[in-house]
C-alpha positions as a printed Julia matrix, in Angstrom:
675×3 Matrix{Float64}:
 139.0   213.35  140.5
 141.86  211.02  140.52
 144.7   212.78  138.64
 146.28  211.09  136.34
 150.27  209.91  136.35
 152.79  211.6   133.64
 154.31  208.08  132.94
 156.56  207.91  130.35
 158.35  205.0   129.14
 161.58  205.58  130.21
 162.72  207.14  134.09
 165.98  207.2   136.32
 166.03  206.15  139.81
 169.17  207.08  142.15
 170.2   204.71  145.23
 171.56  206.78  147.65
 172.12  206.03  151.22
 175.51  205.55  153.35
 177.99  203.33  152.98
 177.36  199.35  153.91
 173.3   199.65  153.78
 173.86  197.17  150.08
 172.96  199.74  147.3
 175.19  197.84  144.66
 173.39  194.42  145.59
 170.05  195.84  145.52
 171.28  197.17  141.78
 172.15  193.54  141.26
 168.91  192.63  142.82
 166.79  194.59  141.12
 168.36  193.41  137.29
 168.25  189.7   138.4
 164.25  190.4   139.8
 163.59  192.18  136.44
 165.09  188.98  134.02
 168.27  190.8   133.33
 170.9   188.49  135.27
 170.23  185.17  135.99
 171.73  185.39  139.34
 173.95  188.94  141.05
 177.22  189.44  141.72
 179.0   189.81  144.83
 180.65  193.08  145.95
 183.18  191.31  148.05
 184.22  188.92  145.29
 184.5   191.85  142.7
 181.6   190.1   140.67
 178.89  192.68  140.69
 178.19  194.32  137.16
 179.88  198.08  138.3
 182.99  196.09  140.23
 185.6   196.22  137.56
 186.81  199.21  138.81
 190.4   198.32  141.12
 189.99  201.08  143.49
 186.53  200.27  144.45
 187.91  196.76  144.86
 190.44  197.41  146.66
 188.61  200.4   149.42
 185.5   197.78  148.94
 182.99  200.99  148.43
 181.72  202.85  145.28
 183.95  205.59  144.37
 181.5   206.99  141.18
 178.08  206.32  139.78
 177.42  203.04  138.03
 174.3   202.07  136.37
 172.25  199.58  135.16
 168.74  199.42  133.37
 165.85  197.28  134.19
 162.64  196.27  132.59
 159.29  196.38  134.39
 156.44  195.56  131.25
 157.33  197.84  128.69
 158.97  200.54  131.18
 162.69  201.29  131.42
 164.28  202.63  135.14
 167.77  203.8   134.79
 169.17  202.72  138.2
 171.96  204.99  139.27
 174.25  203.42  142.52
 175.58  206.31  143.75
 178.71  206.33  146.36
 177.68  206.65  150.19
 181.16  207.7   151.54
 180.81  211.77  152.17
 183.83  212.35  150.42
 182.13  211.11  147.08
 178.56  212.75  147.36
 179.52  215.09  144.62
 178.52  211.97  142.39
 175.45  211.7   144.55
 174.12  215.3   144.04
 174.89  214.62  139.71
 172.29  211.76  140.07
 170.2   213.51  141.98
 170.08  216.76  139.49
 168.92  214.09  136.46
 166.85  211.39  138.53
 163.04  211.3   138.75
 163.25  209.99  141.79
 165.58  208.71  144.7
 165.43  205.19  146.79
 166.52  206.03  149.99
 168.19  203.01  151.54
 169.03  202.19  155.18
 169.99  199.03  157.04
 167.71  197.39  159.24
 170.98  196.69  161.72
 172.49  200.2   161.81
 169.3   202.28  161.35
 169.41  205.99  160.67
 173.11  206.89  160.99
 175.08  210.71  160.44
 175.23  209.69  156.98
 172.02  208.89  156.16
 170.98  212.78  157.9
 173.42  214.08  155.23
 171.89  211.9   152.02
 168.31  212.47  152.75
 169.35  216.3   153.35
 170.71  216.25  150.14
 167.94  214.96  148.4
 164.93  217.24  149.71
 167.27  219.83  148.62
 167.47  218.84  144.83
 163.76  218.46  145.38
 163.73  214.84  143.91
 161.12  212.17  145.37
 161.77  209.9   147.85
 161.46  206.08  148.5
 162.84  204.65  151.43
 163.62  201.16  151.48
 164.84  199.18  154.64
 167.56  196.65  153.43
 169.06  193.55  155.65
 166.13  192.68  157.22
 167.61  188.91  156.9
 170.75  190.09  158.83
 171.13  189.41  162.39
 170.37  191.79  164.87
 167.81  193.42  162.31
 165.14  195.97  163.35
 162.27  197.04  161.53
 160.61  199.01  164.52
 163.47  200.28  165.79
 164.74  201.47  161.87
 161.18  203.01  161.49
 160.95  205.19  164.82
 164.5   206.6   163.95
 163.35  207.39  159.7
 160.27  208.78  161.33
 162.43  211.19  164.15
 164.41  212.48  160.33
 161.53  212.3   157.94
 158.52  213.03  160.32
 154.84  212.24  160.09
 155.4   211.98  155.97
 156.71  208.98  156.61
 154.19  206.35  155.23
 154.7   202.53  155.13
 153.76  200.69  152.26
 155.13  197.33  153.64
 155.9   195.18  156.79
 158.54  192.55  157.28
 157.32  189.31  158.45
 159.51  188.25  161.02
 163.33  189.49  161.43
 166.99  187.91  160.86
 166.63  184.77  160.19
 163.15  184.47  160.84
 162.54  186.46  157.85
 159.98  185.28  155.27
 158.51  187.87  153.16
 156.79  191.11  153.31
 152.63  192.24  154.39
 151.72  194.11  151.01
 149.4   197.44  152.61
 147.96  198.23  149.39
 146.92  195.04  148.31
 146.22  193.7   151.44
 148.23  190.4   151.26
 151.3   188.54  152.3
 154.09  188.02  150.1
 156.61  185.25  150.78
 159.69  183.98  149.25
 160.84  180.42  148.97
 162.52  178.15  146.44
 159.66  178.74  143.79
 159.51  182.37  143.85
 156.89  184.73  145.21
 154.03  183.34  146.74
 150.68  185.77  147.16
 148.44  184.42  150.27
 146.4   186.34  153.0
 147.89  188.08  155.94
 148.85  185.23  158.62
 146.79  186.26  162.2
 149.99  186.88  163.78
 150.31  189.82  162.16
 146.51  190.69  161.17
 146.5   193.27  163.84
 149.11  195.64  163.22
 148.47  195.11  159.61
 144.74  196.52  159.92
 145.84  199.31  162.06
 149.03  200.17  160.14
 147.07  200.32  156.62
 143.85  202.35  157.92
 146.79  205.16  158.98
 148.22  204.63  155.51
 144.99  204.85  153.29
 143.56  207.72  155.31
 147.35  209.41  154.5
 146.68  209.05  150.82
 142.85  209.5   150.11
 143.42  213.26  151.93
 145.15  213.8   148.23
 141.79  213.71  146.8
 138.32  215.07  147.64
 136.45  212.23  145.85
 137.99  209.71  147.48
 137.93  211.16  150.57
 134.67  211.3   150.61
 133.93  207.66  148.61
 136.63  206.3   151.88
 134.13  208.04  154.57
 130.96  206.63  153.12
 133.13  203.16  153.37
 134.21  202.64  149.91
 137.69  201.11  149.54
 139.29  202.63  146.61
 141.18  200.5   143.65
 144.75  199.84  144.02
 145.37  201.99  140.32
 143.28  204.76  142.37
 145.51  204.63  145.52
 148.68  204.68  143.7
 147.95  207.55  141.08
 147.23  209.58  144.47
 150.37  208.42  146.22
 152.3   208.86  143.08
 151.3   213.05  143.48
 152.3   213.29  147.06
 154.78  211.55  146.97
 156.33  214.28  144.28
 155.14  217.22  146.23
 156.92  215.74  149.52
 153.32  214.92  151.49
 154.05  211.19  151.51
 157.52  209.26  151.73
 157.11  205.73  151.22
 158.69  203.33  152.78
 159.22  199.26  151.24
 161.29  196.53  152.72
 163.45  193.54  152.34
 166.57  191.93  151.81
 168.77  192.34  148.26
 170.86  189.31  149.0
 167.98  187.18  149.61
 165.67  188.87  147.33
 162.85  189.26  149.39
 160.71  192.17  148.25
 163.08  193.71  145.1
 159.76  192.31  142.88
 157.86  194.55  144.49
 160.11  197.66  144.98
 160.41  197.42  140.75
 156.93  197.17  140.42
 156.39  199.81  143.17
 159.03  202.23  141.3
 157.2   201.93  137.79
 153.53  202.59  139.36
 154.19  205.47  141.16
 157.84  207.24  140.04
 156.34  210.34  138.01
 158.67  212.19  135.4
 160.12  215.3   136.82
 160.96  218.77  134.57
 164.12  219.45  134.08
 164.44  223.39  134.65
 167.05  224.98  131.5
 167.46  228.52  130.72
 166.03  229.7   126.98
 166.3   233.21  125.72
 167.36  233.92  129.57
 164.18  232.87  131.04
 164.02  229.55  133.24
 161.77  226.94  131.55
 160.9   223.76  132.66
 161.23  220.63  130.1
 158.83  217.73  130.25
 159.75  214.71  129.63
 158.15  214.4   125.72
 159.35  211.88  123.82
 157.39  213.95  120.84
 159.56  217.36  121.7
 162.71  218.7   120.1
 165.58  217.04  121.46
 167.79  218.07  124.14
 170.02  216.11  125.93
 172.25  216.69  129.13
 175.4   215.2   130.06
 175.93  213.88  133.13
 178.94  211.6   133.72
 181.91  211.53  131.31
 183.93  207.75  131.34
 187.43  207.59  130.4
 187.94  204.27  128.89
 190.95  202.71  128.57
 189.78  200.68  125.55
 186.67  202.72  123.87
 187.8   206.3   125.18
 186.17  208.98  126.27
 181.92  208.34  126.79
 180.07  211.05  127.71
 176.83  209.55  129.93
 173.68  211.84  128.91
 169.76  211.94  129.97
 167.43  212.57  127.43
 165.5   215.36  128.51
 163.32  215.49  125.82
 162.6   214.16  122.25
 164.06  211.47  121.03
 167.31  210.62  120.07
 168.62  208.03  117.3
 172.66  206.89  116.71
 173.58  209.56  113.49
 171.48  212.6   115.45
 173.79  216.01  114.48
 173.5   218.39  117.75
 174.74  221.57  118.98
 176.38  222.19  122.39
 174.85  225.06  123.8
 177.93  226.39  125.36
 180.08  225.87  122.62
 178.07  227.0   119.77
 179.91  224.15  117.91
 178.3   220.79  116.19
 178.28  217.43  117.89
 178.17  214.33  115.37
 176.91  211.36  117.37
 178.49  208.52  115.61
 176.63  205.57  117.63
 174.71  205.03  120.51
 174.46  202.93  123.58
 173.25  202.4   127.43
 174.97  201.68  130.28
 174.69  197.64  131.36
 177.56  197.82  134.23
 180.27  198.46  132.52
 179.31  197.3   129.15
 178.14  199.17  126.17
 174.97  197.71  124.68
 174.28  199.35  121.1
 170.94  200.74  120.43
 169.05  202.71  117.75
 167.02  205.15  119.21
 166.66  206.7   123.22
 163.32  208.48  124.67
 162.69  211.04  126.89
 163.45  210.23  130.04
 166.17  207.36  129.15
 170.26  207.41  129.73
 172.7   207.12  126.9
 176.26  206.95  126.56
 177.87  207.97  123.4
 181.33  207.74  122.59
 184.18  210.14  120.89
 182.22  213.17  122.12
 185.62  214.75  122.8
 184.37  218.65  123.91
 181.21  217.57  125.75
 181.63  218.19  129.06
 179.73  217.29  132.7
 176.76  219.55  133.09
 176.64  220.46  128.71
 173.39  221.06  126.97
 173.01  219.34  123.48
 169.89  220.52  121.41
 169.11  221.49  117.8
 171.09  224.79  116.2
 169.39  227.33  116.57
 167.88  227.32  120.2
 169.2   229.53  122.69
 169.84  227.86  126.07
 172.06  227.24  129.02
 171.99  225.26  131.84
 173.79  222.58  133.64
 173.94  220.38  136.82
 174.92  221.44  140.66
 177.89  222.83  141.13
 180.95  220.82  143.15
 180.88  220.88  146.4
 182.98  223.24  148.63
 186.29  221.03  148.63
 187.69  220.17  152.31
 190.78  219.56  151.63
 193.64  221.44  149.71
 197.29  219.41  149.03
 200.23  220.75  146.82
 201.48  217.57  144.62
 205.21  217.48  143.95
 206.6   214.78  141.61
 209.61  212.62  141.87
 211.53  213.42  139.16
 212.44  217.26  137.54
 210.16  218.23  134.59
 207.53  215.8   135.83
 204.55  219.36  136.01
 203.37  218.78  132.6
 202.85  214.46  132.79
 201.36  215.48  136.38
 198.81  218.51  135.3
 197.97  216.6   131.55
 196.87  213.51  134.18
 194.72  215.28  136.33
 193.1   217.26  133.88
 192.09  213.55  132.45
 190.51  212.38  136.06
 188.87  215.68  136.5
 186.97  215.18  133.33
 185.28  211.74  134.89
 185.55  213.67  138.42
 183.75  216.91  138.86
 184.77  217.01  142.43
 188.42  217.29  141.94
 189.85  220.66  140.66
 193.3   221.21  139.96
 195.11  224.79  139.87
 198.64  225.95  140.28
 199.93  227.83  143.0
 201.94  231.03  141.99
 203.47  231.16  145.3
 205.05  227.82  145.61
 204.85  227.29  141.48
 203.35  223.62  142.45
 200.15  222.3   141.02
 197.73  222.12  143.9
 194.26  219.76  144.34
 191.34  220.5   145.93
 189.38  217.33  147.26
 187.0   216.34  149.19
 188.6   214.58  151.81
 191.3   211.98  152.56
 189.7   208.74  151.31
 189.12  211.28  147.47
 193.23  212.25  147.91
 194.45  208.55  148.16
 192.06  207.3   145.35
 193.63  210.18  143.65
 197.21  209.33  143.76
 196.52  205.44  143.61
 194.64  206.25  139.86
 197.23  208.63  139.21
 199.55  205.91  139.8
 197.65  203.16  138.27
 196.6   205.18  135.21
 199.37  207.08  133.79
 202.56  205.43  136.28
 202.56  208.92  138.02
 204.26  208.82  141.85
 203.82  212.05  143.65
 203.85  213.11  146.97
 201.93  215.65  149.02
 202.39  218.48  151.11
 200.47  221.25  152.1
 199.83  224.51  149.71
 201.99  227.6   150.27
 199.91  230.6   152.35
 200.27  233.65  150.11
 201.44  236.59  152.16
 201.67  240.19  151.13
 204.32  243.34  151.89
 203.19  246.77  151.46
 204.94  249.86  152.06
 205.56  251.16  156.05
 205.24  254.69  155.57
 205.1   257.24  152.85
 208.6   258.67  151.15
 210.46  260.11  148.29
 212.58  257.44  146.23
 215.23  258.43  143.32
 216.08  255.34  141.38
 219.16  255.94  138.99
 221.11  254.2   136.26
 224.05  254.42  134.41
 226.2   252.51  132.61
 229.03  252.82  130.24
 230.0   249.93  128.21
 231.2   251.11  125.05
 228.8   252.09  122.17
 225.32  253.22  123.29
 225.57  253.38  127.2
 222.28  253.34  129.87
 220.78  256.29  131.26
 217.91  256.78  133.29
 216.75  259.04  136.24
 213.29  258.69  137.85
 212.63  260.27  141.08
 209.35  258.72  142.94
 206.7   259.37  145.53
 205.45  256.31  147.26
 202.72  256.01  149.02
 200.22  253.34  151.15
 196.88  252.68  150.0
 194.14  250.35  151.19
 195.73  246.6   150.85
 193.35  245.36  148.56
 193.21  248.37  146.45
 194.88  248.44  142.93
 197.42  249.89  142.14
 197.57  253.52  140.97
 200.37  255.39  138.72
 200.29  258.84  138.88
 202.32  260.82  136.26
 203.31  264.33  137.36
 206.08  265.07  135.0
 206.82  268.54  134.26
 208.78  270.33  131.39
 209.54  266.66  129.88
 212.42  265.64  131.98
 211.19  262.23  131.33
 209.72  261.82  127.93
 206.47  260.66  127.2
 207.8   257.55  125.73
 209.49  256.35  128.31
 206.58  257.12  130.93
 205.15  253.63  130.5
 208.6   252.02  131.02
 208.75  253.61  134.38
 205.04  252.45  135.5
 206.19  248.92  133.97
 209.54  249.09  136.28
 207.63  249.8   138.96
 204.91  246.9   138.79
 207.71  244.19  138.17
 209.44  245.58  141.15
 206.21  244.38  142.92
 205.66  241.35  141.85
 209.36  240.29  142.56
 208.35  240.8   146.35
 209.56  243.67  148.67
 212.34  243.08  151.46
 210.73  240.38  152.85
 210.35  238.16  149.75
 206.65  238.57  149.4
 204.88  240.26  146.66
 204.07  243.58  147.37
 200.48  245.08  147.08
 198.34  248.37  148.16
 200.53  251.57  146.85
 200.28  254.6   144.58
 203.46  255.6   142.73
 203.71  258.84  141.35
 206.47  260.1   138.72
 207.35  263.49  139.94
 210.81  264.19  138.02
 213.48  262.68  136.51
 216.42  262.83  134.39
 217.14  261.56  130.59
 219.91  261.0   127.62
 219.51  261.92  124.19
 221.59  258.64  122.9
 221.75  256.8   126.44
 218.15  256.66  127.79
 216.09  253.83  126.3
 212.74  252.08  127.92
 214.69  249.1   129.27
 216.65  251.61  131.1
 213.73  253.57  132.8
 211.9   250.11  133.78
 214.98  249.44  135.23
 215.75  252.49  137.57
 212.04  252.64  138.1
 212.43  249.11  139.73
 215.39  250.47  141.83
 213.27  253.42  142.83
 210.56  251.24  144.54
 213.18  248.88  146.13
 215.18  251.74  147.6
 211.73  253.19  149.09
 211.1   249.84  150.53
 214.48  249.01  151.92
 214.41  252.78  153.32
 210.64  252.97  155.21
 210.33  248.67  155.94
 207.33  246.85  154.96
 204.14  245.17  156.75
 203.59  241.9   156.13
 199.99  241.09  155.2
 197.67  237.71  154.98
 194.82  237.2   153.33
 191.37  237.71  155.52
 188.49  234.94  154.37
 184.78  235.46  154.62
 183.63  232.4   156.0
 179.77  231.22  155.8
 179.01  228.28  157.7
 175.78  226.83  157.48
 175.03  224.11  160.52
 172.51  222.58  161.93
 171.54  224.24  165.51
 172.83  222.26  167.59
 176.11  222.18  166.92
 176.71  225.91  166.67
 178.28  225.9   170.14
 180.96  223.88  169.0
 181.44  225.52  165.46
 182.0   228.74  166.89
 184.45  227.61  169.13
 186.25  226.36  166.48
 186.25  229.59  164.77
 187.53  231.43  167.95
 190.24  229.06  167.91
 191.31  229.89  164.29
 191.85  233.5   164.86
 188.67  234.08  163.48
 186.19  237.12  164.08
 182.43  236.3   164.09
 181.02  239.06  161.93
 176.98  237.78  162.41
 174.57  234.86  163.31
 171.46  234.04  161.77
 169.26  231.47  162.61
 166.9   229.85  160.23
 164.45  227.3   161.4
 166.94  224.37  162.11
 169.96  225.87  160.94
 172.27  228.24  162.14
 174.44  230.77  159.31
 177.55  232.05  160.84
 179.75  234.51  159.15
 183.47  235.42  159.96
 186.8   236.59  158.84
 189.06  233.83  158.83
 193.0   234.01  158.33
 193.73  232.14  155.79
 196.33  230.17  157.27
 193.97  229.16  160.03
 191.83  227.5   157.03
 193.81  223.78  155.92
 191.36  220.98  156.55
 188.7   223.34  157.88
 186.16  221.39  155.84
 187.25  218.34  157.36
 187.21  219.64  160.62
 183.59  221.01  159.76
 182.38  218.09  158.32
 183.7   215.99  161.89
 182.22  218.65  163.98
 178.93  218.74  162.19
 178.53  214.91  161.14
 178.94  215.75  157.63
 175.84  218.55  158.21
 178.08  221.99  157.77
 178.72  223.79  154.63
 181.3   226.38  154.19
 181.52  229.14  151.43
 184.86  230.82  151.62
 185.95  233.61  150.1
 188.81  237.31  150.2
 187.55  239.18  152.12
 190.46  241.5   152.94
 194.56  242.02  153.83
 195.39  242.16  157.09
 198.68  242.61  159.39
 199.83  238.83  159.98
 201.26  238.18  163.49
 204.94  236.76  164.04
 203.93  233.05  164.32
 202.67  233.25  160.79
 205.46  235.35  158.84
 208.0   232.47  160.29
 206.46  229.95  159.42
């Protein structure tokens, strides 16, 4: 039996591919094919309906996701233009999480690049459907067979054709339709339907008897109707394809050109007949539950993107999971617990707001003034107990310290970043408490200049960048006996204080212990905190060396007191001499901090990423190999760590991903301590 499709109304499609292949034009093309623009935009003239933003103008690629709806019938398709540069796929994998399904597309000139591994990669992972389309077949040097054998060599015998070109660069004329058995060409007066031209009447036969016997497997009654001769419907064929194309069995492939148009028609039409709605998993009452798109259901919505506006403010971009949705809807956030008033709602045309009344499951809203919603919130009626939220960041490749050109310029600097982290997932901001400097972690170079330049732009910030400060440690040499003593006569009440210490080593990364061995109250109990006190601000102030100092157990074994003198800023004070006497006495080891890094590569380049380790002072602790993939783990000095993602990300073309985290403290050698 042919199973039927879950088609709702309302579906979001992701573009994702590498940078150059023409995702923003086939966005345009796909509005102007569906009667929303009368003609597209140009992404090199800043025309296109996403290109108001002067960054992307200026480094001439998409820096965020920008979307657009279309119209095919009654249906609605979201399209989501995701950015193709690697430092940007953070925005790729939050259009991935929400998107029913993805449009893989590749240049007929440039063919399967690194790029294009990583994309696809990334997409199987968030276990979205696939449809490839080959762009540029109108550009010169185009190659369709070429393009296919190298989507085939990534993809593998999934791969399934639903269209050839007819003819190449500027011999280009249209498309051979496999499922309905016809040629499609384009001139002045629009799609033309016609029968295959002989020319290509052979490889079309052979190509679409491979194709139908690749989707009639999906189902026993038409496998066995196709045996006995039987040619099933086209509404047959596609309800199959539809199903394996969700479970991964089939990845179709369309083609054509989005500056000339040729075959965006049929890719819309293609996308509404077989794009299924995918569940969205959330976690209720603790227990993982996946939400179907039911338009019927209570409503929940997830956020997505968050805008910052100069002129509306802050929009937070949300899918409708379920239910459905209307402009005065009163929600809850479930992380907040608190009550979110929607006061209007809209979608996404480009960069305009178009009002609306009511959203379905499965659509994309934007709503305005939702000032504690944040990327990855859950909005749903009170009541309802549930959590989830979209992919975490990425590992970030690149850490810079930011230090600004004036004095007092921290809080203008940290209130600005916290602003482009809210429309930016992908860039976190901290501060360092060795350096005191507010640090970013980015994704790469081309995600640090756009950075600054918005920074810049935005709020008239300058800053420059240097690298963050390597936190080193000093713990004590040896084990000895400390007396720390003060006293002071000023007139009036003087200060007293005796404490008499044993220090001793522990384990670097162990806490630190206070051991209280007073006898016959020679230091009262009052003051007994004092002393611990004295002793852990003595640490933090740093040891000989100037670093803070870490791993030691200090125990109170005697002391001396006043009866009018002695007072708890006295103790904390001769406490603190007690530990710096010990440590000027015995000498201190310098420490750095030990990562535990996991690499994940593909196979092939483990040679080379091991290598790289070696030469970083690191210490393989364990291989494992997974089918094509390779999991290396090893401690890592920290120092030996700036730009390792970038370095990973060269060595691995864009394939590697780290996980990096303390592992231990460690001796740190000479070159390190002066640097």
């Amino acid at each position: 039996m042919v199973p039927s499709l879950s088609h709702p109304k309302a579906r979001t499609v992701a573009l994702v591919g590498r940078s150059g292949v023409g995702k923003t034009s086939l966005l345009e093309a796909l509005v102007v094919a569906t009667g929303g623009l009368d003609r597209p935009g140009k992404v090199e003239e800043g025309t296109t309906l996403c290109g108001t933003d002067p960054e992307e103008r200026k480094h001439q690629i998409s820096l965020g996701i920008a979307m657009a709806p279309v119209w095919v019938g009654g249906d609605k398709l979201t399209i989501l233009d995701t950015p193709g540069f690697i430092d940007f796929h953070g925005e790729v994998e939050r259009a991935l999480d929400v998107a029913d399904v993805a449009v893989l597309v590749v240049s007929a000139v440039d063919g399967v690049q690194a790029d294009t591994v990583v994309v696809w990669h990334l997409a199987r992972e968030a276990g979205v459907p696939v449809v490839v389309f080959v762009n540029c077949l109108d550009a010169e040097r185009a190659n369709f067979e070429s393009t296919l054998s190298a989507l085939e060599r990534l993809i593998g015998p999934t791969l399934a054709p639903l269209e050839l070109p007819m003819g190449e660069g500027a011999s280009f004329e249209g498309i051979i339709d496999l499922l309905a058995d016809e040629a499609i060409t384009y001139g002045v007066g629009g799609p033309q339907h016609g029968p295959i031209p002989s020319g290509f009447a052979e490889i079309e036969a052979r190509v679409r008897s491979s194709l139908l016997e690749a989707i009639v497997v999906g189902d026993d009654s038409l496998t066995e109707r196709y045996l006995e001769g039987e040619v099933p419907s086209m509404e047959e064929l596609e309800a199959v394809l539809a199903h394996l194309m969700v479970s991964g069995t089939i990845v179709p492939v369309a083609c054509g050109s989005a500056i000339r148009a040729v075959g965006i028609d049929r890719l819309a039409s293609l996308l509404d007949e077989i794009a299924e709605s995918r569940p969205i998993p959330v976690l209720e009452d603790g227990n993982e539950v996946p939400l179907s798109r039911d338009s019927d259901a209570d409503l929940v919505l997830r956020a997505f993107k968050v805008i910052v506006d100069p002129y509306v403010g802050r929009i937070v971009v949300m899918e409708v999971v379920s239910g459905t949705i209307t402009s005065d809807a009163s929600l809850v956030n479930a992380r907040t617990k608190s009550e979110e008033r929607l006061h209007g709602l809209n979608y996404l045309f480009g960069s305009k707001l178009i009002p609306i009344d009511k959203g379905y499951a499965g659509d994309v809203v934007a709503v305005a003034k939702l000032n504690n919603v944040v990327v990855g919130d859950l909005l749903t009626r009170r009541g309802r107990n549930m959590s989830g939220g979209l992919v975490s960041a990425p590992t970030p490749a690149l850490s810079v310290a930011l230090v600004g050109s004036s004095h007092g310029d921290d809080d203008k600097i940290a209130t600005a970043l916290h602003r482009l982290a809210e429309e930016d997932p992908s860039l976190r901001v901290r501060h360092d408490p060795v350096s005191r400097r507010l640090v970013i972690d980015v994704m790469g170079d081309v995600h640090l200049q756009v950075t600054l330049e918005r920074l810049r732009r935005r709020f008239n910030v300058e800053v420059a960048t240097t690298p963050p400060s390597v936190e080193l440690f000093e713990t004590i040499a040896a084990a000895c006996d400390a007396e720390g003593r003060l006293k002071k006569q000023t007139g009036g009440h003087g200060q007293y204080a005796v404490v008499n210490l044993k220090i001793e080593p522990l384990e670097p990364t162990a806490s630190f212990e206070f051991v209280d061995a007073v006898v016959g109250g020679a230091v009262p109990r009052q003051y007994i905190g004092a002393v611990r006190n004295g002793v852990e601000k003595a640490m933090t102030h740093g040891g000989p060396k100037g670093h803070p100092v870490v791993g030691l157990r200090a125990t109170l074994v005697d002391g001396k007191h006043h009866s009018v003198d002695s007072s708890e800023a006295a103790f904390e004070t001769a406490a603190s001499m007690g530990l710096r006497a010990a440590l000027e006495e015995v000498g201190t080891t310098v420490l750095e901090r030990i990562m535990v890094v996991t690499t994940t590569v593909p196979s092939e380049h483990l040679g080379d990423v091991l290598n790289d380790l070696s030469v970083r002072r690191g210490r393989v602790i364990g291989t494992e190999h997974e089918e094509l993939t390779a999991v290396v783990t090893a401690h890592v000095p920290e120092a030996e760590l700036h730009r390792y993602g970038l370095e990973l990300r060269n060595i691995t073309s864009g394939r590697g991903h780290v996980r990096i985290a303390l592992h231990h403290l460690a001796e740190a050698p000479k070159t390190v301590t002066s640097r």
